[in-house]
C-alpha positions as CSV (number, residue, x, y, z in Angstrom):
1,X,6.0,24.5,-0.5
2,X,3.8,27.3,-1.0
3,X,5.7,29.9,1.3
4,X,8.8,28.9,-1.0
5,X,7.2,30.1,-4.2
6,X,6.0,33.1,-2.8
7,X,9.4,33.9,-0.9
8,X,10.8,32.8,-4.7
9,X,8.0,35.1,-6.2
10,X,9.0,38.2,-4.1
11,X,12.5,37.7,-4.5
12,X,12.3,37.3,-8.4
13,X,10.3,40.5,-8.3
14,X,12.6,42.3,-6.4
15,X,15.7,41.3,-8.2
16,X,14.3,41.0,-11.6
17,X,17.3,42.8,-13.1
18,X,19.3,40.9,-11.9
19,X,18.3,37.7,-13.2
20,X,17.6,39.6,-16.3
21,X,21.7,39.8,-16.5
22,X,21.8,35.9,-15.4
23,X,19.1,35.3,-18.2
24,X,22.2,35.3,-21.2
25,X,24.8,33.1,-19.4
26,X,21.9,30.8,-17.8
27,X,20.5,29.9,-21.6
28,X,24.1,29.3,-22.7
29,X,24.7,26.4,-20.4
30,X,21.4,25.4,-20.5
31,X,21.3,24.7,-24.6
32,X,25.6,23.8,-25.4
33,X,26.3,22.3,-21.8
34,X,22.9,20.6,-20.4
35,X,21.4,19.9,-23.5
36,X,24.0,18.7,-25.2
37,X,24.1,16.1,-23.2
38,X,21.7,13.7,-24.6
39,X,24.1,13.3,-27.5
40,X,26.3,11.2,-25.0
41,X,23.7,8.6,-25.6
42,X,25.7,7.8,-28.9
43,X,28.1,6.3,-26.9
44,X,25.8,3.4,-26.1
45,X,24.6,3.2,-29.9
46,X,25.1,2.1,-33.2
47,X,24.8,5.3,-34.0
48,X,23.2,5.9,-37.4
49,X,22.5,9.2,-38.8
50,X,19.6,7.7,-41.0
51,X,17.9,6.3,-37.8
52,X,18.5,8.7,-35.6
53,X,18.1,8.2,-31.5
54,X,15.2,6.4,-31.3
55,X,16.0,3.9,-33.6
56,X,19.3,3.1,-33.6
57,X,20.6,-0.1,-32.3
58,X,21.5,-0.1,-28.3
59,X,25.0,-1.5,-27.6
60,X,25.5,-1.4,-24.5
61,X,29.3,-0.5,-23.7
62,X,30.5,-2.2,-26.9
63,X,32.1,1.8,-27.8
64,X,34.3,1.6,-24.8
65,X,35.5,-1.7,-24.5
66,X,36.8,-1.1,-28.4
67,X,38.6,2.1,-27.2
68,X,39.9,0.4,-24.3
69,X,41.7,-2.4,-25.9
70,X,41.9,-0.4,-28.9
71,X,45.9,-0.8,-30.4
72,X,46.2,3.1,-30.3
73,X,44.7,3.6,-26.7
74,X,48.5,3.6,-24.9
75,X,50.0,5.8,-26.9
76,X,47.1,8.5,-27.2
77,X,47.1,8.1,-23.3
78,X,51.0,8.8,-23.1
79,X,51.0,11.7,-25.5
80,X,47.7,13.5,-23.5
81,X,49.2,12.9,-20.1
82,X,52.7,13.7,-21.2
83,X,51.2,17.2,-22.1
84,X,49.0,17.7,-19.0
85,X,51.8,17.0,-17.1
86,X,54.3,19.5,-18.6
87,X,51.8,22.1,-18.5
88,X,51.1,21.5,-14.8
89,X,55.0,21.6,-13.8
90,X,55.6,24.5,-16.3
91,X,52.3,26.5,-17.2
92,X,50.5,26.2,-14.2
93,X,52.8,28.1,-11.9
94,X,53.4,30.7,-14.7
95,X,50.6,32.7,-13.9
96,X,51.4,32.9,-10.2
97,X,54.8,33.9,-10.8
98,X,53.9,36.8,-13.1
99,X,51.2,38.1,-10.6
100,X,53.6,37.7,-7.9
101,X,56.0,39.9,-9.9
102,X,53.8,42.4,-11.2
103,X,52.4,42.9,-7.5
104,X,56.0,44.0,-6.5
105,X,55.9,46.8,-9.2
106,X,55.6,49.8,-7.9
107,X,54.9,52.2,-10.7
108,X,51.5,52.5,-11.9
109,X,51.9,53.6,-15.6
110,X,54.6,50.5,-16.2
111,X,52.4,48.0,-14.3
112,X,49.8,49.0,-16.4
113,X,51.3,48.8,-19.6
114,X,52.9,45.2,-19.0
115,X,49.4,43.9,-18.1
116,X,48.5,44.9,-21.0
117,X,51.0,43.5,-23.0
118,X,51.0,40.1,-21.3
119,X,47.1,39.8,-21.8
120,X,47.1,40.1,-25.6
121,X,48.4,37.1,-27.1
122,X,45.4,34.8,-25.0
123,X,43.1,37.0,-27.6
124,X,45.1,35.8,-29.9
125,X,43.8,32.7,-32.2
126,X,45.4,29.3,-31.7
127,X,45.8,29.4,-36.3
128,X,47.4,32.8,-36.1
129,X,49.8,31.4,-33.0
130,X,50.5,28.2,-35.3
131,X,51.3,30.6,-38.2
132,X,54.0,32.6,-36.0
133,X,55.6,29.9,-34.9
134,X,55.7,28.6,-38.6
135,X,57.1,31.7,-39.6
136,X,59.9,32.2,-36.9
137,X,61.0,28.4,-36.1
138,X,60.6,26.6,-39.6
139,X,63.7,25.2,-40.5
140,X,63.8,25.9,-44.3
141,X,62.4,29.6,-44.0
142,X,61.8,30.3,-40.3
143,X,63.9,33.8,-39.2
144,X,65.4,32.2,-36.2
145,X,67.3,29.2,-38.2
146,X,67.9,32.2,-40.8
147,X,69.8,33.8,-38.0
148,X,71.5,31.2,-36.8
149,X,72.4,30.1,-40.4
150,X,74.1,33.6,-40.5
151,X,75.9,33.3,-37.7
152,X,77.0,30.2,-39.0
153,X,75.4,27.7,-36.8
154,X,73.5,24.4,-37.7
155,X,69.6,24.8,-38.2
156,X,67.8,23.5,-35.5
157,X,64.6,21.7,-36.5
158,X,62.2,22.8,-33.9
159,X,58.8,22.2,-35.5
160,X,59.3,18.3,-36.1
161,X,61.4,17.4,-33.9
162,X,59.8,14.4,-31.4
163,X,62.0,14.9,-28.1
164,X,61.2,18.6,-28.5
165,X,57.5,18.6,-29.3
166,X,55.6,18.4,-26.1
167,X,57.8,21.1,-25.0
168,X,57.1,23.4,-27.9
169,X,53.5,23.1,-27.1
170,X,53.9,23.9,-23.2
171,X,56.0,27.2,-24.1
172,X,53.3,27.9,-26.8
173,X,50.2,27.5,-23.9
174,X,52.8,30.0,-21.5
175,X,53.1,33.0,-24.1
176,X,49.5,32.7,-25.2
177,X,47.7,32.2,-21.7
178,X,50.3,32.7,-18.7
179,X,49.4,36.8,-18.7
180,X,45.7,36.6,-18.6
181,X,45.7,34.0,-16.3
182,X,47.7,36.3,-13.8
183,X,44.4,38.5,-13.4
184,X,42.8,35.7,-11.0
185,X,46.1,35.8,-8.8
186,X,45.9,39.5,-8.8
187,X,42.7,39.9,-7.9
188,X,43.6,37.3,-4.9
189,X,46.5,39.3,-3.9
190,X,43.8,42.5,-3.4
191,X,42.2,40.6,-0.2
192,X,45.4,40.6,1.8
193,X,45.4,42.9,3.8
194,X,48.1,45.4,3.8
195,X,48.9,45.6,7.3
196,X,50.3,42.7,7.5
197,X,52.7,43.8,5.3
198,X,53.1,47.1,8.0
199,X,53.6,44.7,10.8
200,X,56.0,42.6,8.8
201,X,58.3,45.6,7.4
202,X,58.6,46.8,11.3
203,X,59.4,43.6,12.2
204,X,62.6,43.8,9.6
205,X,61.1,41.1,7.3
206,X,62.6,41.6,3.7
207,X,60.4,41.7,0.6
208,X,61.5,37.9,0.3
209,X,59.8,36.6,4.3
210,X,57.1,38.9,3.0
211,X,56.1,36.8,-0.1
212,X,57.0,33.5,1.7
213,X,54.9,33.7,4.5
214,X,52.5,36.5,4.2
215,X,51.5,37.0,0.2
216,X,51.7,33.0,-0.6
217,X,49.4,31.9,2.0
218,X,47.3,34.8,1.4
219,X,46.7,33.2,-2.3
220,X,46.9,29.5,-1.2
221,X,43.0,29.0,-1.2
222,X,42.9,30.4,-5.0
223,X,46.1,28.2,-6.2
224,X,44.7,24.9,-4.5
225,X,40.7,25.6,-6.6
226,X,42.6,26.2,-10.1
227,X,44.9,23.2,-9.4
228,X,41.9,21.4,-8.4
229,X,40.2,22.9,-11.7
230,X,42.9,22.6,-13.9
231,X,43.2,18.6,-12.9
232,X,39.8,18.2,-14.0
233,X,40.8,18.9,-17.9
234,X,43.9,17.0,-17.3
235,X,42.7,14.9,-20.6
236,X,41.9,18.0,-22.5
237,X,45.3,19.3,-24.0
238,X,43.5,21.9,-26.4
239,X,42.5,19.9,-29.8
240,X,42.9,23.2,-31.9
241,X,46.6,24.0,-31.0
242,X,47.9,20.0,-31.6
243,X,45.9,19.9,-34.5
244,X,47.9,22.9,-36.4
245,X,51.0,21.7,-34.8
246,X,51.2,18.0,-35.9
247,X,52.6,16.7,-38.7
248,X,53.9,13.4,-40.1
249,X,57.1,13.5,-38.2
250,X,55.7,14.1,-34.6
251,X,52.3,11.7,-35.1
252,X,53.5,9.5,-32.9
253,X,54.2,11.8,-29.9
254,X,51.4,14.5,-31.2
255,X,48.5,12.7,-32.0
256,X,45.9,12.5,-28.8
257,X,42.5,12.0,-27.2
258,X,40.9,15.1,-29.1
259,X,42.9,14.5,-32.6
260,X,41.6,11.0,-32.2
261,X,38.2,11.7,-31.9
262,X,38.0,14.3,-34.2
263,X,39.9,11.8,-37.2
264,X,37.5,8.8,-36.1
265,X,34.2,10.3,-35.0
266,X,34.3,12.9,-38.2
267,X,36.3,12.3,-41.0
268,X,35.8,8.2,-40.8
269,X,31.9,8.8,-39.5
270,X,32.1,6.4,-36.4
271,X,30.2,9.0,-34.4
272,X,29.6,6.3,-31.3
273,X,33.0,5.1,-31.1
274,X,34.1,9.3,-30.7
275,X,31.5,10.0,-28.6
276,X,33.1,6.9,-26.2
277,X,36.4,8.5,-26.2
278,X,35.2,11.7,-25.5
279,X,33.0,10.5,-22.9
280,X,36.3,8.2,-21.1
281,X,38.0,11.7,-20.5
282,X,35.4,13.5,-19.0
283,X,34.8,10.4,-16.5
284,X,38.4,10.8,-15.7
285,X,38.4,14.4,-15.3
286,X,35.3,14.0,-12.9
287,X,37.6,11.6,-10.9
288,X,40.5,13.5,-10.8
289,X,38.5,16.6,-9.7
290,X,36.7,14.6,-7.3
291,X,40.1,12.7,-5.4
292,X,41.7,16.2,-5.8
293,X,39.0,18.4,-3.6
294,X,38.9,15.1,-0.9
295,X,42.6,15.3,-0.7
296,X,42.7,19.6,-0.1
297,X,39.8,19.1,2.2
298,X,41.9,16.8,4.3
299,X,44.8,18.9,4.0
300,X,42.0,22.1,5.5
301,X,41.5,23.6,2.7
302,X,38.1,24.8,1.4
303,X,37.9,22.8,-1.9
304,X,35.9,23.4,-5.2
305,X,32.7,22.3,-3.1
């Protein structure tokens, strides 16, 4: 034990700065991630602001079994999944796809300038996306209905309508977050090594054999992590964008997990019963990610851990 703190000692001393650049990022997870944890203990209270921790009555798993058999549970679960699974089929693969293409472009300058481009809107805040889309698809005032009223077409009403809703969101998530997520892929597509694409071309492979079976399974490892990643928020469908997107119309297809908690846990004060529901997805995401890496380790791949 002793030689361990001194080996720790000299290695602290020798890479002081080091740590000294860890220091910022190693308090943030330490105070909002690790020490917000003890606030999951409201989940097994009767929470009361006026007794605080200590004091408040201990409920055991009263929380959950309410939001289990809760009236609105199936439906919150349908609408949540129902997203997750759209973005998975569509948004998931869009950032592969637009590395993939911008990896075939050959001019600098243009390359460049669409990575650019593509990378702007995910700086872009979720109210200010709501507000385009507000702007451009209303149907009383929105420029696209006003363009296809002038072409004499029928307005479409995109906003509120419930068999297109969950899609509006998914193509919303693409244009914000499809082009930053690309800079993973790209920087995945840098390892290959490029003589494999000299062997290839001499062998008369076209660019098509070259992405099949040398550029795909040179980014394999990186897809099946984020996949593996991405399944572990599978119950986390961004609370800020179906907030601003919901409305009376689409409640019944719009409303989920984090809308829930937010309209229960703040605005009707039943902190414990929100702190359950938040706590039920992050038990399922832990699940999911756990299952996921098993399965990619059985299939040889490396896995999350």
């Amino acid at each position: 034990m002793t030689l361990f703190l001194k080996d720790w000692a000299v290695a602290l001393k020798r890479d002081r700065y080091l740590y000294l650049l860890m220091a910022p990022g190693i308090l943030f997870f330490l105070i909002f991630k690790y020490g917000s944890m003890w606030g999951l203990t409201l989940a097994f209270q009767n929470y009361s602001p006026f007794l605080g921790f200590w004091k408040s009555e201990w409920v055991g798993f009263k929380y959950f079994i309410d939001f289990l058999t809760n009236p609105d549970f199936f439906k919150l679960l349908r609408n949540t999944m129902a997203i997750s699974f759209l973005n998975i089929l569509f948004f998931f693969p869009a950032p592969i796809i637009l590395a993939l293409m911008l990896n075939e472009v050959r001019r600098l300058k243009f390359k460049k300038l669409v990575q650019t481009a593509i990378y702007l809107p995910h700086f872009v805040s979720w109210v200010v996306i709501a507000g385009i889309c507000f702007i451009l698809l209303s149907k009383s005032s929105g420029v696209v209905n006003g363009l296809i009223a002038d072409m004499g077409g029928t307005k479409i009403d995109f906003l509120t309508n419930a068999n297109t809703f969950w899609l509006l969101l998914t193509a919303q998530s693409i244009w914000k977050d499809a082009g930053y997520g690309t800079i993973i892929f790209l920087a995945a597509l840098t390892s290959i090594n490029p003589e494999q694409y000299e062997a290839a071309e001499i062998d008369g492979a076209s660019r098509w054999k070259q992405l099949l079976y040398i550029t795909l399974p040179g980014i394999k490892s990186t897809i099946v992590v984020l996949l593996i990643l991405r399944l572990g928020t599978v119950m986390d469908v961004g609370f800020e964008q179906v907030y601003l997107m919901n409305s009376a119309p689409v409640e019944s297809i719009g409303d989920v997990f984090d809308t829930y908690a937010y309209r229960v846990g703040v605005q009707q004060g039943r902190f414990s019963f929100a702190v359950a529901a938040g706590m039920f997805k992050s038990v399922v995401g832990l699940i999911l990610v756990v299952a996921a890496n098993r399965i990619a380790k059985k299939m040889g791949e490396e896995g999350v851990y």
